[in-house]
Residue frames relative to the residue before (quaternion, step in Angstrom):
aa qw qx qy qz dx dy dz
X 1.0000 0.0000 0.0000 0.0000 0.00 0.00 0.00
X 0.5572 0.5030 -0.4106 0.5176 3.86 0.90 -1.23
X 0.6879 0.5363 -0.3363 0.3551 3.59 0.43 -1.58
X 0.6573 0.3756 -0.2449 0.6057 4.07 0.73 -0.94
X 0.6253 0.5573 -0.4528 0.3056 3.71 0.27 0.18
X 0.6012 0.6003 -0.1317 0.5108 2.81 1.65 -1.89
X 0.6595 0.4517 -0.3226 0.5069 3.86 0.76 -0.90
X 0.6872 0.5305 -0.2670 0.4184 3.58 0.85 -0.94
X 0.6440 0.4485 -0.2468 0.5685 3.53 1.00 -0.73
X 0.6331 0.4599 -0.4797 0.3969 3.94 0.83 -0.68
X 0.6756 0.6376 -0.2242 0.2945 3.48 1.18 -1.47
X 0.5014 0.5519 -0.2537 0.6162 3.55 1.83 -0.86
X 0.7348 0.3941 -0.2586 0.4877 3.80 0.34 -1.00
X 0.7004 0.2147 -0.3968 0.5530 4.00 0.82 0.22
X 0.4789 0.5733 -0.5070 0.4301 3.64 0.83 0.05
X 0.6313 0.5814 -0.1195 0.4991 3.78 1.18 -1.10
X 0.8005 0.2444 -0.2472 0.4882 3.22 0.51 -1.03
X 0.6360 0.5204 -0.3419 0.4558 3.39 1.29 0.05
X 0.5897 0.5197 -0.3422 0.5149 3.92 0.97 -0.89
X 0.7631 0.3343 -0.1425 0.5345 3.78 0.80 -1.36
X 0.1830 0.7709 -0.5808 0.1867 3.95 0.66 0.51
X 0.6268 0.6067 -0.3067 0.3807 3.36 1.31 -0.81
X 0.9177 0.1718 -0.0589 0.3533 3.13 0.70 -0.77
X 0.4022 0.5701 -0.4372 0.5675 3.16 1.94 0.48
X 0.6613 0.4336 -0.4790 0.3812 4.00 0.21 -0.79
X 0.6220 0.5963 -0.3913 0.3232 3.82 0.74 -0.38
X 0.6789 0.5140 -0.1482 0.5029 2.77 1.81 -1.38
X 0.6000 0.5447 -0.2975 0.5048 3.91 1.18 -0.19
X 0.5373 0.6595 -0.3130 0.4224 3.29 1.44 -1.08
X 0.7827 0.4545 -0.1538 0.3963 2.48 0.43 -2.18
X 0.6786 0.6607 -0.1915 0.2576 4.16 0.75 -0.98
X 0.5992 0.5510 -0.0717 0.5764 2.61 2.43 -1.18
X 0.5099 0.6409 -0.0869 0.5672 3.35 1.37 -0.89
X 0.7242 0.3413 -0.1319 0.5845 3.70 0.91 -0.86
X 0.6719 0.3870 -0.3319 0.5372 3.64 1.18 -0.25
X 0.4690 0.5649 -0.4048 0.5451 3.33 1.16 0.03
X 0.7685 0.3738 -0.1373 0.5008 3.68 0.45 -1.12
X 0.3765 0.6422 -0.6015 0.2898 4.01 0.75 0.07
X 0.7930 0.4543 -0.3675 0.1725 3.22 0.20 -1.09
X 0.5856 0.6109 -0.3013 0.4395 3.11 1.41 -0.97
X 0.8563 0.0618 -0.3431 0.3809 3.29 0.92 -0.40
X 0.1603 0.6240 -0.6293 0.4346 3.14 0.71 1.29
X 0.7333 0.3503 -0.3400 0.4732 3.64 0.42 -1.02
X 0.6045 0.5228 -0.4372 0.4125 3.95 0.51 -0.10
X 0.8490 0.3102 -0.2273 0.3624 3.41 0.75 -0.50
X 0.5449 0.4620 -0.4528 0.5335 3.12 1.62 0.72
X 0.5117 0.4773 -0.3934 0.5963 3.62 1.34 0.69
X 0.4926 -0.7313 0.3881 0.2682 3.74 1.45 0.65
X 0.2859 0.4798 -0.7327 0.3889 3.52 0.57 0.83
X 0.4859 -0.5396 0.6221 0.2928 3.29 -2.16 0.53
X 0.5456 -0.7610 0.2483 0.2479 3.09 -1.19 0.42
X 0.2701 0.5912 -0.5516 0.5227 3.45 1.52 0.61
X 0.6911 0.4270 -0.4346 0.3890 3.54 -0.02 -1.07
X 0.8336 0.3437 -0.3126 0.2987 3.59 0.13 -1.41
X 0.4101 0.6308 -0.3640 0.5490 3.83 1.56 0.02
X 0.7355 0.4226 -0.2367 0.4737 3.48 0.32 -1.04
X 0.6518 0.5808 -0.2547 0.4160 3.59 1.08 -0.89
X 0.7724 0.3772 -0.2049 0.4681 3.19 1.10 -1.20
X 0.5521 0.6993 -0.1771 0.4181 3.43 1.08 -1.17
X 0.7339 0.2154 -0.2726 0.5837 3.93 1.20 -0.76
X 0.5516 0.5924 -0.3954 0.4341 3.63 1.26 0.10
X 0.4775 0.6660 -0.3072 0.4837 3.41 1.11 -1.10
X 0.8012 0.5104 -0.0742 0.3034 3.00 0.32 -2.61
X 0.8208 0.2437 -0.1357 0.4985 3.63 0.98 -0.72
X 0.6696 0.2226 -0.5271 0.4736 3.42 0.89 0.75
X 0.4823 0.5641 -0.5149 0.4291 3.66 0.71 0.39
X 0.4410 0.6884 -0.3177 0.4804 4.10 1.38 -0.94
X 0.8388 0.1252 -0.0147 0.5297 3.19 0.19 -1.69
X 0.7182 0.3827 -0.5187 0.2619 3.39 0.07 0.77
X 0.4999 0.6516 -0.3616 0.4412 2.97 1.63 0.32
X 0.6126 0.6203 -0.2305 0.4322 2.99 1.59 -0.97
X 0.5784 0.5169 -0.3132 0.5478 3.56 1.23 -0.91
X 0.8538 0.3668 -0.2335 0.2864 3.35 0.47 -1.16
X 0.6051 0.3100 -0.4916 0.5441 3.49 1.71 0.04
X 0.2621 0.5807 -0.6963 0.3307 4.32 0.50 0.89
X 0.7303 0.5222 -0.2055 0.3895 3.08 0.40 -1.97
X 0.7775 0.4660 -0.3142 0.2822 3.81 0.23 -0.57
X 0.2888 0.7238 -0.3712 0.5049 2.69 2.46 -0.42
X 0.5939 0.6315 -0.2817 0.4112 3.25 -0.06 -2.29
X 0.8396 0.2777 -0.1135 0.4528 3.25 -0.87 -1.76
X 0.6735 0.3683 -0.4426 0.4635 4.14 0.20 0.30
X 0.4637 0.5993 -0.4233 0.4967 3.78 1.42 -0.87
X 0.8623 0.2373 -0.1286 0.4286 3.82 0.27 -1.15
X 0.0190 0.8494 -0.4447 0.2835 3.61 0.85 1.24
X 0.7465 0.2889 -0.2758 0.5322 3.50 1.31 -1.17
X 0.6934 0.5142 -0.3831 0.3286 3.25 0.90 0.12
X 0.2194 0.7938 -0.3396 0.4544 3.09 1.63 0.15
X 0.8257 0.3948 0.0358 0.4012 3.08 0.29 -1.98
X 0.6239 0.3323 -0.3656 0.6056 3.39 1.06 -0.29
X 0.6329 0.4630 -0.4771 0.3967 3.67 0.24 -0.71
X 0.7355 0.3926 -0.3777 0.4028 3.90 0.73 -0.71
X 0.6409 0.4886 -0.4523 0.3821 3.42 1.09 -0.11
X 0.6407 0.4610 -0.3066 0.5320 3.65 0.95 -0.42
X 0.3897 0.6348 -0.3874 0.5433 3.31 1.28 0.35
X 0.8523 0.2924 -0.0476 0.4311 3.41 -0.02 -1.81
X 0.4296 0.6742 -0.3393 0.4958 3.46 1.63 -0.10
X 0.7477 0.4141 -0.1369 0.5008 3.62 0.89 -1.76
X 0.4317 0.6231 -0.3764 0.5327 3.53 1.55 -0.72
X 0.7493 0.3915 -0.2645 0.4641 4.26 0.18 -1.68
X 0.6611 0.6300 -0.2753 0.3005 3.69 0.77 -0.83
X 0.4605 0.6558 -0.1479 0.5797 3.05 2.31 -1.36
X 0.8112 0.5036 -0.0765 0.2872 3.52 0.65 -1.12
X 0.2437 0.7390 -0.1879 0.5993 2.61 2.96 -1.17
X 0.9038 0.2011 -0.0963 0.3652 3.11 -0.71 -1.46
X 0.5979 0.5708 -0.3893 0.4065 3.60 0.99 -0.69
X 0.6778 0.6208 -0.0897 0.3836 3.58 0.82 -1.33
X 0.1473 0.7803 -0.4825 -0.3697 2.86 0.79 -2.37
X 0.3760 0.5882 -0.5890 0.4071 3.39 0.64 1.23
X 0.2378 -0.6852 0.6734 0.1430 3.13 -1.98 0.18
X 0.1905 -0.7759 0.5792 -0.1620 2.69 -0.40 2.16
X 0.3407 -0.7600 0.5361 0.1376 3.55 -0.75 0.72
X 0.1282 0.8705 -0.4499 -0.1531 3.64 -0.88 0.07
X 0.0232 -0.8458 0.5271 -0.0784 3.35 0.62 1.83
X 0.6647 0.6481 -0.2347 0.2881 2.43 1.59 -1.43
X 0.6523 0.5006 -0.2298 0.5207 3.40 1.49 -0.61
X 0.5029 0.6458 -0.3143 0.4809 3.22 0.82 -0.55
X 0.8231 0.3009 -0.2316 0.4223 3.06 0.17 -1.45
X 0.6619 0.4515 -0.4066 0.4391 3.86 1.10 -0.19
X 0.3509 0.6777 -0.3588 0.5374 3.30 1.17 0.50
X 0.7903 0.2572 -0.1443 0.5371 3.30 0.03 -1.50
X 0.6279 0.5850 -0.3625 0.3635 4.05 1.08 -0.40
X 0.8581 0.2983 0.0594 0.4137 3.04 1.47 -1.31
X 0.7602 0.0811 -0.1398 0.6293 3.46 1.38 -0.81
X 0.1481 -0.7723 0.6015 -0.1408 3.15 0.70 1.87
X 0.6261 -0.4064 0.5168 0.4191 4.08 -1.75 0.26
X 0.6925 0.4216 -0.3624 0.4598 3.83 0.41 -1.56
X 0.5928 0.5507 -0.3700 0.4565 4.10 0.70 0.08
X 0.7616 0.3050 -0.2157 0.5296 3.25 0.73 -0.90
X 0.5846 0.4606 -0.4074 0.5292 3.65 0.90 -0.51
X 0.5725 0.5577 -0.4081 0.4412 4.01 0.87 -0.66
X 0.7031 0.4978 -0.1861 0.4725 3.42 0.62 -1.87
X 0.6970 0.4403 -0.2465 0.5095 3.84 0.49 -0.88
X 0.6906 0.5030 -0.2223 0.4697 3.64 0.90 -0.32
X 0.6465 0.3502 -0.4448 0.5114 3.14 1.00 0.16
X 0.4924 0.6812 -0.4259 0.3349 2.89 0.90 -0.42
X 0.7453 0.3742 -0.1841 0.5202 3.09 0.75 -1.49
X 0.5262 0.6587 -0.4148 0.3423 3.83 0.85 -0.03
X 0.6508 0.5632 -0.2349 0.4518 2.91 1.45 -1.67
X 0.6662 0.5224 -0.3669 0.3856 3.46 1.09 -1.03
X 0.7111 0.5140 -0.3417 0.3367 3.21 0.82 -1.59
X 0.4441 0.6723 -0.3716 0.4611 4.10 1.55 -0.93
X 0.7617 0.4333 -0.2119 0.4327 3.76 0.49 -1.26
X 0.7639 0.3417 -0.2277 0.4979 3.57 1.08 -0.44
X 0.4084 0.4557 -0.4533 0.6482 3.85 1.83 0.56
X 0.6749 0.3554 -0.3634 0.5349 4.00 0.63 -0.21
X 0.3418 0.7643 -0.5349 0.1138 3.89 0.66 -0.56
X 0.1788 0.8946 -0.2777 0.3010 3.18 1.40 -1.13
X 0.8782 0.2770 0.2484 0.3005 2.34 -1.17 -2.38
X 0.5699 0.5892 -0.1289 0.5580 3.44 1.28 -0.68
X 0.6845 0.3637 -0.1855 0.6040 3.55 0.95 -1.23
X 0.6106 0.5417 -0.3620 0.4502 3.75 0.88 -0.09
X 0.5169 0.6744 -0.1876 0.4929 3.22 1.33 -1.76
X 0.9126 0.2334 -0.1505 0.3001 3.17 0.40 -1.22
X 0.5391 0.5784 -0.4011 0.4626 3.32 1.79 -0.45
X 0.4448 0.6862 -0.4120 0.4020 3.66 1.06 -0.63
X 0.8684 0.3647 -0.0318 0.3345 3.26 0.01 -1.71
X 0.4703 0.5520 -0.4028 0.5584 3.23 1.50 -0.19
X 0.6138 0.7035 -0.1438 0.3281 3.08 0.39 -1.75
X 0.7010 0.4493 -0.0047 0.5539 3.48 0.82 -1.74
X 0.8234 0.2820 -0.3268 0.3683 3.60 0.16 -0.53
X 0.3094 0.7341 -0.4520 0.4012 3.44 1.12 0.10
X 0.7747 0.1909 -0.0506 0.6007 4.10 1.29 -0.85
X 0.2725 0.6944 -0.6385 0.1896 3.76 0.95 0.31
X 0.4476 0.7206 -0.4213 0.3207 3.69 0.98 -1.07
X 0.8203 0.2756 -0.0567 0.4979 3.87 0.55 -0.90
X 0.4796 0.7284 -0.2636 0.4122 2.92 1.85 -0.21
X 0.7709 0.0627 0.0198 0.6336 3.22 0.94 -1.15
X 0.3934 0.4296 -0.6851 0.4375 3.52 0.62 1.22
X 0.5503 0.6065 -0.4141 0.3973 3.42 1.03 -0.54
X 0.3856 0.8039 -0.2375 0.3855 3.46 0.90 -1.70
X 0.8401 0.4250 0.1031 0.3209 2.85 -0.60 -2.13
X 0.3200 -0.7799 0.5046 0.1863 3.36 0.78 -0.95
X 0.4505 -0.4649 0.4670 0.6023 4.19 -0.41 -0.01
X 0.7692 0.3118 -0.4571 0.3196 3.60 -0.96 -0.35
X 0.8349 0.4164 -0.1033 0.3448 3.31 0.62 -0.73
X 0.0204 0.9663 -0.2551 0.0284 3.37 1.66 -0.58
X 0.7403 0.4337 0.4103 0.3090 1.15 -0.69 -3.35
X 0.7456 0.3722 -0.3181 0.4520 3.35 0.64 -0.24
X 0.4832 0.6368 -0.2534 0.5448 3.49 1.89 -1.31
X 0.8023 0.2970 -0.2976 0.4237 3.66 0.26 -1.06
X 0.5615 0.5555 -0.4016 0.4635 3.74 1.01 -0.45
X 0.8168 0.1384 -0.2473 0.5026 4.02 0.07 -0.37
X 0.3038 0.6124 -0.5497 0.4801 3.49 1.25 1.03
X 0.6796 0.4579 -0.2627 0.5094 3.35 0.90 -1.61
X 0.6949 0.5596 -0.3429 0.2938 3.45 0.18 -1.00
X 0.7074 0.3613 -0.2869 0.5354 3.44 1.08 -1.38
X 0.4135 0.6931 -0.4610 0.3688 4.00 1.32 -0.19
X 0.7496 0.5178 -0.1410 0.3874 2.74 0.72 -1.89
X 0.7213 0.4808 -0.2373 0.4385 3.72 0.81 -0.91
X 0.4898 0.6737 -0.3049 0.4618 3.26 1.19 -0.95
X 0.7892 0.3550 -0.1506 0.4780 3.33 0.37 -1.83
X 0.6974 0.4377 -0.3742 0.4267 3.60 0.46 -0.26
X 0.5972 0.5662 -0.3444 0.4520 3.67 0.93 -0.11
X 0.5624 0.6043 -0.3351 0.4541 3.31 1.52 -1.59
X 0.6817 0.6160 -0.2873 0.2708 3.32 0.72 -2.07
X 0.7899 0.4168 -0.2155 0.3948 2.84 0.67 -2.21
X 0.5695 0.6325 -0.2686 0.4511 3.93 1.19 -0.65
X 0.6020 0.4868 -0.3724 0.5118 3.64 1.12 -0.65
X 0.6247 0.7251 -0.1708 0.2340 3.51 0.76 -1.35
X 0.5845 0.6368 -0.0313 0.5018 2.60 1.74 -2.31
X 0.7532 0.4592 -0.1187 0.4559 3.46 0.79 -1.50
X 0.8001 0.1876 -0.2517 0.5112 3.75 0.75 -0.41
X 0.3745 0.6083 -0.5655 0.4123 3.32 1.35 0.87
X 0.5191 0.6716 -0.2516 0.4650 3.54 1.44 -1.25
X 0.7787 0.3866 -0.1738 0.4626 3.40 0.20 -1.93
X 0.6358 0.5000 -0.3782 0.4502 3.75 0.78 -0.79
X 0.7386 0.3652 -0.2885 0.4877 4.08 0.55 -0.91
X 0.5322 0.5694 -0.4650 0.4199 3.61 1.29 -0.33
X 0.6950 0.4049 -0.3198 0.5007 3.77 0.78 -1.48
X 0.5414 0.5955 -0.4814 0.3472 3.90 0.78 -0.59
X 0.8242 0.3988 -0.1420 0.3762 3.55 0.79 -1.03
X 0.4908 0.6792 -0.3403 0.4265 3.27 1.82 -0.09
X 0.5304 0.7523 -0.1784 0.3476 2.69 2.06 -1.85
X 0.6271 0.6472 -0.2028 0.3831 3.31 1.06 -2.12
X 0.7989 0.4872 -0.0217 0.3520 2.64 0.25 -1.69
X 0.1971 -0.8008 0.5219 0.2181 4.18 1.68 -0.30
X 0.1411 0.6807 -0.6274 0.3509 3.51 0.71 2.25
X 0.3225 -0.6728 0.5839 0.3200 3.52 -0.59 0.86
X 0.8411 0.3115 -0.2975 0.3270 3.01 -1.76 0.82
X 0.0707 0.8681 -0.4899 -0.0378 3.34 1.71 0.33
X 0.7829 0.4497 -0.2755 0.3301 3.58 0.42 -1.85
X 0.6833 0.4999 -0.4157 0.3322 3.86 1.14 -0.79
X 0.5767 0.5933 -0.4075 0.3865 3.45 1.16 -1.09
X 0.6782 0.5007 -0.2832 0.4573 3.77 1.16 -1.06
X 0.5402 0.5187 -0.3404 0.5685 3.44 1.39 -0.20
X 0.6072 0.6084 -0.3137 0.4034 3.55 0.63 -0.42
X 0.8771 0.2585 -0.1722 0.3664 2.70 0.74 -1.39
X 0.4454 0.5500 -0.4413 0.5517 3.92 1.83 0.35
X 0.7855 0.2864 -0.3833 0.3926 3.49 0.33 -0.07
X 0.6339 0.5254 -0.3192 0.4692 3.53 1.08 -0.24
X 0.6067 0.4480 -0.4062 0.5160 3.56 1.33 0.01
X 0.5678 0.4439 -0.5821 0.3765 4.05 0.67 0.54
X 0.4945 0.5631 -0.4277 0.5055 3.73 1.57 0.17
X 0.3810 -0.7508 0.5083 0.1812 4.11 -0.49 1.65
X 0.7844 0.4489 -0.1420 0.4037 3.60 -0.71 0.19
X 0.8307 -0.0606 0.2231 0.5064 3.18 -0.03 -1.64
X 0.4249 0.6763 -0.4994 0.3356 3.18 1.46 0.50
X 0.5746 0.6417 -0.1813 0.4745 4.01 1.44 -1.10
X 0.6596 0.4465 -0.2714 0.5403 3.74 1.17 -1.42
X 0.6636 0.4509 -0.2881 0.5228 3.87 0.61 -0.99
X 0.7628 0.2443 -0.3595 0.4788 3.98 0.58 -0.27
X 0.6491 0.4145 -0.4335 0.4680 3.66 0.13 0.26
X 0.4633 0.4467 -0.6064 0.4670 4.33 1.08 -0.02
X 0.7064 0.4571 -0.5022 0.1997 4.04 -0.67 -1.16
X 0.7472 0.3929 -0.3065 0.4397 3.67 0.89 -0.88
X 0.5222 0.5345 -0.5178 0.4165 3.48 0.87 -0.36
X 0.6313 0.5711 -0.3020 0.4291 3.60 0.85 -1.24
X 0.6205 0.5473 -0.2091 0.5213 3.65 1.11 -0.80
X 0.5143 0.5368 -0.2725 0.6108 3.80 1.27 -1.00
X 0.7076 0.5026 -0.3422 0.3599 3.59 0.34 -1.04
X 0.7695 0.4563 -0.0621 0.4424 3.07 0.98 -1.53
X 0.7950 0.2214 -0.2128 0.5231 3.47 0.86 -0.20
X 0.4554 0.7080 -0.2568 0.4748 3.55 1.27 0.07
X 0.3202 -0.8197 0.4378 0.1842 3.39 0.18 1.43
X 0.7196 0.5770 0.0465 0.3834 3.37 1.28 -2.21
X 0.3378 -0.7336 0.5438 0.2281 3.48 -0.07 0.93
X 0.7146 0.2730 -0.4015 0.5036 3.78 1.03 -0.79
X 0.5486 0.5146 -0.5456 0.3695 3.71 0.54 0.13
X 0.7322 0.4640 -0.3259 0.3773 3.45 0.48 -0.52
X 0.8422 0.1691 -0.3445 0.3786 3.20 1.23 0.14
X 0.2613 0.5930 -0.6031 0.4652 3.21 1.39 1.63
X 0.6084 0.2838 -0.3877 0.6316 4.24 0.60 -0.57
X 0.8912 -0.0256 -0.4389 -0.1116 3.11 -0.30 0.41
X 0.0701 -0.6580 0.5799 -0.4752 3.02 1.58 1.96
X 0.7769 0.2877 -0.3669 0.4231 3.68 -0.29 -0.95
X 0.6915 0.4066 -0.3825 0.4585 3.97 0.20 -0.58
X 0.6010 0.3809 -0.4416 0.5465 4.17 0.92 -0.62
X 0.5298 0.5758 -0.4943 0.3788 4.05 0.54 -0.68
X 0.6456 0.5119 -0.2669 0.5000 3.63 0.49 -2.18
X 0.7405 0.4208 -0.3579 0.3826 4.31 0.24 -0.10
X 0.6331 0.6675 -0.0860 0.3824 2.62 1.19 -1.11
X 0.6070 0.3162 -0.1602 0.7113 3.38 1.46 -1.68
X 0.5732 0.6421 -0.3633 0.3565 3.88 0.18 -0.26
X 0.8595 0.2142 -0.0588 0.4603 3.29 0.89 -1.73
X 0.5996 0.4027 -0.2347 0.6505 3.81 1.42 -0.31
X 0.6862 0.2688 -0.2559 0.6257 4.30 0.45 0.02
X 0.9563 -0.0330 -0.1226 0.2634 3.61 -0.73 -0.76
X 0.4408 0.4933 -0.6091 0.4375 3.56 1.13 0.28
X 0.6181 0.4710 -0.4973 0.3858 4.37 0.56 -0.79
X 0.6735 0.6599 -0.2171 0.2527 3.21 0.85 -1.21
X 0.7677 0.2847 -0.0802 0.5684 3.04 1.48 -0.78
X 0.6774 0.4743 -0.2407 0.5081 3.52 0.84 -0.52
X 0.3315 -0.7238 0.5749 0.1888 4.07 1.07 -0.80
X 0.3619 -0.7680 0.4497 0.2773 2.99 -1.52 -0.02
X 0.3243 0.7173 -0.5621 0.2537 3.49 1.13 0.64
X 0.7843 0.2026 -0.2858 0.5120 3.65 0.58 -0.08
X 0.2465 0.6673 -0.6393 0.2920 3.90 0.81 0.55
X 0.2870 -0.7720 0.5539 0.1217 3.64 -1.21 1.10
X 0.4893 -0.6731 0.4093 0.3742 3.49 -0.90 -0.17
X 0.6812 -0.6219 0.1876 0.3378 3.22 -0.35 1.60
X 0.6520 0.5097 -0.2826 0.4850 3.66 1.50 -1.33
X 0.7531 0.5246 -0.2059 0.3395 3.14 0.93 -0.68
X 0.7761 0.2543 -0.3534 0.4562 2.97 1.24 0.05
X 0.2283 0.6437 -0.5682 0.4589 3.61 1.69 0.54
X 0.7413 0.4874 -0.3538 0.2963 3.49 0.23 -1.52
X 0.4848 0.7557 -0.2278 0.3769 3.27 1.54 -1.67
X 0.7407 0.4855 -0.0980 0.4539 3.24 0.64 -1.89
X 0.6793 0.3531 -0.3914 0.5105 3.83 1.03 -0.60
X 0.5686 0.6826 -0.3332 0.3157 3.39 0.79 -0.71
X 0.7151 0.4254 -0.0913 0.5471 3.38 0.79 -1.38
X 0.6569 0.5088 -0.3573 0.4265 3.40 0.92 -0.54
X 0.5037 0.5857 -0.3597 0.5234 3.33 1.22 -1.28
X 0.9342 0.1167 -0.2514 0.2247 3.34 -0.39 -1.13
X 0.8147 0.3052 -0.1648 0.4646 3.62 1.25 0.16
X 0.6619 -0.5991 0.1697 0.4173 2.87 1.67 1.06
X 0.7373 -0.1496 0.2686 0.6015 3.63 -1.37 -1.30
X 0.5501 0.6535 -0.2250 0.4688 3.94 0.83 -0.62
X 0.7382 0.1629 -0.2832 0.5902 3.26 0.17 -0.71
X 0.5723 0.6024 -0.4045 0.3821 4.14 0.90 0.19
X 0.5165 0.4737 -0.3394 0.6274 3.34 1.71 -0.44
X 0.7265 0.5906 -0.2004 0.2885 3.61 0.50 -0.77
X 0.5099 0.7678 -0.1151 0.3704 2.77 1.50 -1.40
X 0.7357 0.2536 -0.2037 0.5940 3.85 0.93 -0.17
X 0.5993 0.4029 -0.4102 0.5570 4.05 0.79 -0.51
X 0.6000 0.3924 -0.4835 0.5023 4.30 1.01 -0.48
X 0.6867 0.3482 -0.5094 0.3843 4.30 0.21 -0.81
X 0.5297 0.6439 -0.4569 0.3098 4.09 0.74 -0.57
X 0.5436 0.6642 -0.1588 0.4879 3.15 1.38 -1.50
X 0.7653 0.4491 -0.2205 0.4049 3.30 0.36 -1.44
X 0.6050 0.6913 -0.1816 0.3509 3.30 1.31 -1.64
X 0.5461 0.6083 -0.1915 0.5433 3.25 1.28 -1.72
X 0.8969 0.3206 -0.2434 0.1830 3.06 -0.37 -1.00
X 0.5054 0.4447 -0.3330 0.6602 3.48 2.11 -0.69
X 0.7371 0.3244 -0.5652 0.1787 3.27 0.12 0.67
X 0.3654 0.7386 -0.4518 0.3419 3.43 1.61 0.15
X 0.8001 0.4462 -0.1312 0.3789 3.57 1.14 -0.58
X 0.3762 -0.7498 0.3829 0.3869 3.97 0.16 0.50
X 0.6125 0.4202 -0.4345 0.5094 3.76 0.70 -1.05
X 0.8086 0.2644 -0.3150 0.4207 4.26 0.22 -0.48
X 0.2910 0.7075 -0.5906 0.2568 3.60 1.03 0.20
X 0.6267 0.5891 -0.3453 0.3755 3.76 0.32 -0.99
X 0.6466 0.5750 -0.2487 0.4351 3.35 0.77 -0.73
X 0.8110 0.2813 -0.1722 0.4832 3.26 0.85 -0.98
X 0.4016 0.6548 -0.4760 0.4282 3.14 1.39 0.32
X 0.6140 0.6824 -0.1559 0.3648 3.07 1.20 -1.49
X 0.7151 0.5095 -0.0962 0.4688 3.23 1.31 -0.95
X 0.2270 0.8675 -0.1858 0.4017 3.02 1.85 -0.12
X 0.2889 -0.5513 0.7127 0.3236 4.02 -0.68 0.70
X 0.5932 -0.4454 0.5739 0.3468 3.63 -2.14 0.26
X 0.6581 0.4819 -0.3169 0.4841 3.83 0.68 -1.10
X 0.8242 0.2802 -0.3268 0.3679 3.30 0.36 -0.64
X 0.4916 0.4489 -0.5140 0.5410 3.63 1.30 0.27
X 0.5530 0.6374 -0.4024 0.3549 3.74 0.31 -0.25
X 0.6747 0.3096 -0.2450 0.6236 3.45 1.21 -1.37
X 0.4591 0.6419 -0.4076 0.4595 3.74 0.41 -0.16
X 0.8414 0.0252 -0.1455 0.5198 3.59 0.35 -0.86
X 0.3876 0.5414 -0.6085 0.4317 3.42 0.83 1.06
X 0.6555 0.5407 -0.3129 0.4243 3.21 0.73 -1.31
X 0.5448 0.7103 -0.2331 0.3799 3.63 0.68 -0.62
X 0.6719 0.5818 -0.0664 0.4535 2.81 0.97 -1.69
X 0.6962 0.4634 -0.0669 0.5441 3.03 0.64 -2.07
């Protein structure tokens, strides 16, 4: 019976999280986004502003540069999918002047249908104008919901300022105290990952658009957008933002040795990002296990698109956190666990 409950209750929860996609991702956005922002307004109200004021303060800041930089950036993705066939011809007449170089350098006659023709098979305009369009769909979707979102989020700001009495209430006396302690805890963890993860990501996107900048790559700010939002995706979120500008480097890049100084510096900026300062700064108490969050990463993607792929690791942290507040589900989240960081775990033990 437990066993047919558990199958019955998963099958309702993806039926749900799939039928209502519309109006949970605003709400997840918007929840994640507010744990990012506690502190700040934690720090207003210990500077005695009331708390309508500091809510209201942050909340229309938040609300209007987050508005309009989405807005610029789904214009721009527009833009950049509109000019797809030119893309493609500039990189063939590119890779043409590239074989011709090689002609004379060499003194062979090399041919490049073969390339050409995987070109014209594969990184056709109606691809990039397809691929670059969702993008901008997704964006333009998220700002027709903004709405909702700006509700989502005034709520929850608003609201956690008193959770404190909230769930002593909740809880009841016997139970409270314990409710409000691994509230805080998973609060506390939650928000320091978001924080330290937001940081991480427009350190990335900010040296990515710096170098696009340098370098006179059209579209500096989206490609740097690309690449902060494509680094909360683990794995293959870093390899998939550093191809469009290289491809862009190719194409607008006179200098064979420019093109491969931008792009050394944009593989470097991942590189030094993901192997130096995301360990450095993030630790390994919340490092996942690599299957788990591949799986994580199809899962979430499946059901909420490019979105629930950005999500997809701040929901298994979440998840992680919370089986471990509890002894019968600790195991699980052990389970979930990087190998290194079980490894220092039961050294540390030990020791």
């Amino acid at each position: 019976t437990r066993v047919l409950n558990l199958i019955l209750i998963t099958i309702i929860g993806f039926w749900l999280l799939t039928t209502l996609s519309n109006l949970l991702i605003p709400l997840v956005l918007a929840l994640f986004l507010v744990m990012v922002l506690q502190p700040i307004l934690a720090f207003l109200n210990r500077k005695k502003l009331p708390n309508w004021l500091s809510v209201a303060i942050v909340s229309i800041i938040t609300l209007i540069v987050l508005f309009s930089f989405i807005t610029i950036i789904s214009s721009t993705a527009s833009q950049v999918a509109d000019q797809g066939k030119v893309f493609v011809t500039r990189l063939s007449m590119k890779l043409n002047m590239a074989l011709d170089w090689i002609n004379n350098l060499v003194g062979s006659k090399l041919n490049l249908d073969n390339v050409e023709n995987l070109i014209s098979e594969n990184l056709t305009s109606e691809w990039i104008t397809k691929s670059l369009g969702s993008i901008a769909k997704s964006l333009g979707s998220f700002v027709g919901s903004f709405l909702l979102f700006a509700f989502y989020f005034i709520i929850l700001l608003a609201g956690f300022n008193n959770y404190e009495k909230y769930i002593l209430y909740v809880g009841g006396k016997r139970r409270g105290k314990a409710f409000l302690k691994t509230f805080e805890t998973v609060m506390h963890s939650i928000s320091t990952y978001m924080g330290v993860k937001f940081l991480i990501s427009l350190l990335t996107g900010t040296l990515y658009w710096m170098i696009c900048t340098l370098f006179d790559i059209e579209f500096a700010l989206f490609w740097g957008f690309l690449a902060f939002a494509l680094n909360f995706i683990p794995s293959i979120g870093s390899i998939i933002a550093s191809i469009p500008p290289i491809l862009m480097g190719l194409i607008y890049l006179d200098s064979g040795l420019a093109i491969l100084v931008f792009s050394a510096l944009l593989v470097s900026v991942q590189m030094g990002v993901g192997n130096f300062l995301d360990p450095l700064l993030m630790g390994n108490r919340l490092k996942l296990n690599i299957l788990i969050v591949m799986l994580g990463l199809l899962f979430w993607g499946y059901i909420w698109g490019i979105v629930g792929m950005l999500l997809s690791v701040p929901l298994l942290v979440l998840m992680k956190i919370i089986l471990e507040q509890n002894d019968d589900t600790s195991m699980f989240a052990r389970a979930m666990e990087s190998a290194r960081s079980s490894k220092e775990k039961i050294a540390k033990e030990a020791g």
